[in-house]
Structures are given as C-alpha cells and as structure tokens.
C-alpha positions as CSV (number, residue, x, y, z in Angstrom):
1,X,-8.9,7.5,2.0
2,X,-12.0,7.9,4.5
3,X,-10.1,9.0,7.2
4,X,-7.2,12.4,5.6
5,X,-5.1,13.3,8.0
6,X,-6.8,16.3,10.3
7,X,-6.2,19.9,9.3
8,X,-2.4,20.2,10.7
9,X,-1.6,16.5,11.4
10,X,1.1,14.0,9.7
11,X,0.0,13.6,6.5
12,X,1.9,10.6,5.5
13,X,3.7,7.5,7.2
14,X,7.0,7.2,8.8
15,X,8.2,4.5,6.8
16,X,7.2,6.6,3.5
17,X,8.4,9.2,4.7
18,X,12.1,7.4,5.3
19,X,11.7,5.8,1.9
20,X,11.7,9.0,0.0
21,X,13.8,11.6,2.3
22,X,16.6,9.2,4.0
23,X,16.9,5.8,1.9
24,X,18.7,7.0,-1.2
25,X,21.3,8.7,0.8
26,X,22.3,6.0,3.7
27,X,22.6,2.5,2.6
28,X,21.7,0.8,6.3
29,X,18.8,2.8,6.1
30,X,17.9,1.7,2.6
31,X,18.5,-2.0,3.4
32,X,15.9,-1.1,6.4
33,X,13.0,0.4,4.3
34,X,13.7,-2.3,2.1
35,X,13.0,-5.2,4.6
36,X,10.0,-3.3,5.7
37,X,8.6,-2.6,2.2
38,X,8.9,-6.7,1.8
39,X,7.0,-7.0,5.2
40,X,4.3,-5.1,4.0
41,X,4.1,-7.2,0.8
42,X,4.2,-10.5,2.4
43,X,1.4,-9.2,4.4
44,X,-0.7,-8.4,1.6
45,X,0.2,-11.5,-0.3
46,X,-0.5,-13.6,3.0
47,X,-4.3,-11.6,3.3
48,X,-4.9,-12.8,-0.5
49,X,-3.8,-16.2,-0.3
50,X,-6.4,-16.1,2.9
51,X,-9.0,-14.7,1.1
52,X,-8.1,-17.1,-1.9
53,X,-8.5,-20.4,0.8
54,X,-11.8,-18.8,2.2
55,X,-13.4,-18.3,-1.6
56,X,-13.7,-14.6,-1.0
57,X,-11.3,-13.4,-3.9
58,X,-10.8,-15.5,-6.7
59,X,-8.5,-18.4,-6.3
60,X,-6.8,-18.1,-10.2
61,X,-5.0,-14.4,-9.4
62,X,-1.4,-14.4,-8.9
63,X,-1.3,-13.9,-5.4
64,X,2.4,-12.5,-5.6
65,X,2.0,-9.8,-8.3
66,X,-1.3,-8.4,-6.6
67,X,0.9,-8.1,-3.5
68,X,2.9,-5.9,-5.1
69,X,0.2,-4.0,-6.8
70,X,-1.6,-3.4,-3.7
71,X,2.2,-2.1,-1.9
72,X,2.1,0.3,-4.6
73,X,-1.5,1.5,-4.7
74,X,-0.8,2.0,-0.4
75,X,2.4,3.8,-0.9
76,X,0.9,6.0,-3.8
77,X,-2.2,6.6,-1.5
78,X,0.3,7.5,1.8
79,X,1.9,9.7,-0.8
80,X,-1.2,11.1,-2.1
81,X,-2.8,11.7,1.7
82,X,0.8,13.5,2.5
83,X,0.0,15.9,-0.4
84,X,-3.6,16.7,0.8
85,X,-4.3,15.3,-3.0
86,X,-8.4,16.1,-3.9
87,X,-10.6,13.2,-2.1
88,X,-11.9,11.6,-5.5
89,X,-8.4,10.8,-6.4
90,X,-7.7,9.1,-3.4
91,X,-11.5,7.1,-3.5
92,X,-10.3,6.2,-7.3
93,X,-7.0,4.5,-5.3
94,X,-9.1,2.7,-3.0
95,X,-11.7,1.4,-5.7
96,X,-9.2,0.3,-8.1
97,X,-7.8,-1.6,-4.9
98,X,-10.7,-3.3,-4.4
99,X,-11.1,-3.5,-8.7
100,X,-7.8,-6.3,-8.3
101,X,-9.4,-8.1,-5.8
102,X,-12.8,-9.7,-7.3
103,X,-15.1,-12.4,-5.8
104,X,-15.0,-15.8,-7.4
C-alpha cells in the first residue's frame, strides 16, 4: 500500500493476475494457482506461528484461520493496487492487517 505501482507500471501480481484471467478456464493451470495460493498461506501461517513462539503476536489466535485472512486481505490489496483503487482504501487493508495481528 506505500509503494502503488508507478504511473504506467504492472499494477497487480502475476500469480493474481493468472488466478482471475487463466485458472477458471485451464484446469493444470488451476491446480497451479492453487498450489501457489496454499504456499502463500503456509507462509503466512508459518510467520504467525513465529511471531506466536517469539511473544510478538498473541499466542491464543488460530494461527490457521489468520493465514487465510491475511491471503485474502494480500490478494484483495494486489487486486485493489491493479485498479489504482484511492490510497485510504488500500491504508484501511493494510491497518486492518495489522488489526488481526495484536501484541500479547
């Protein structure tokens, strides 16, 4: 959300991109978005559960479901950056991110 793709430039991820234009018409290519999408969730569940060990988010949060709210809020804010959406909006994305993820 800081950084909005320069005047011109890619406005929006090549894996979001596939997901939306290519997946729902090739199945190989859906079964490949789909493996990636679960990449990117392990990777935020595997950043809680780190932040859960070190005491810097709260230990008692479902580590799985805010994986998958944190995959969403990043694919709605790719989507949201594609569309040159108004800056608060995307700031609201990012603080509600952050919202999900409080200190012990």
């Amino acid at each position: 959300a800081a950084n909005p793709p320069a005047e011109g430039g890619p406005g929006g991820c090549l894996l979001v991109n596939t997901a939306l234009e290519l997946s729902p018409h090739d199945p190989d290519v859906r079964d490949f978005v789909n493996h990636s999408l679960a990449a990117v969730e392990t990777f935020f569940r595997d950043g809680v559960a780190r932040a859960q060990a070190d005491g810097s988010v709260a230990a008692n949060l479902d580590k799985g479901a805010l994986a998958k709210s944190l995959l969403g809020l990043f694919l709605g804010l790719r989507v949201l950056q594609r569309g040159d959406y108004h800056r608060a909006a995307l700031t609201a994305v990012v603080r509600h991110a952050e919202a999900l993820l409080p200190a012990p």
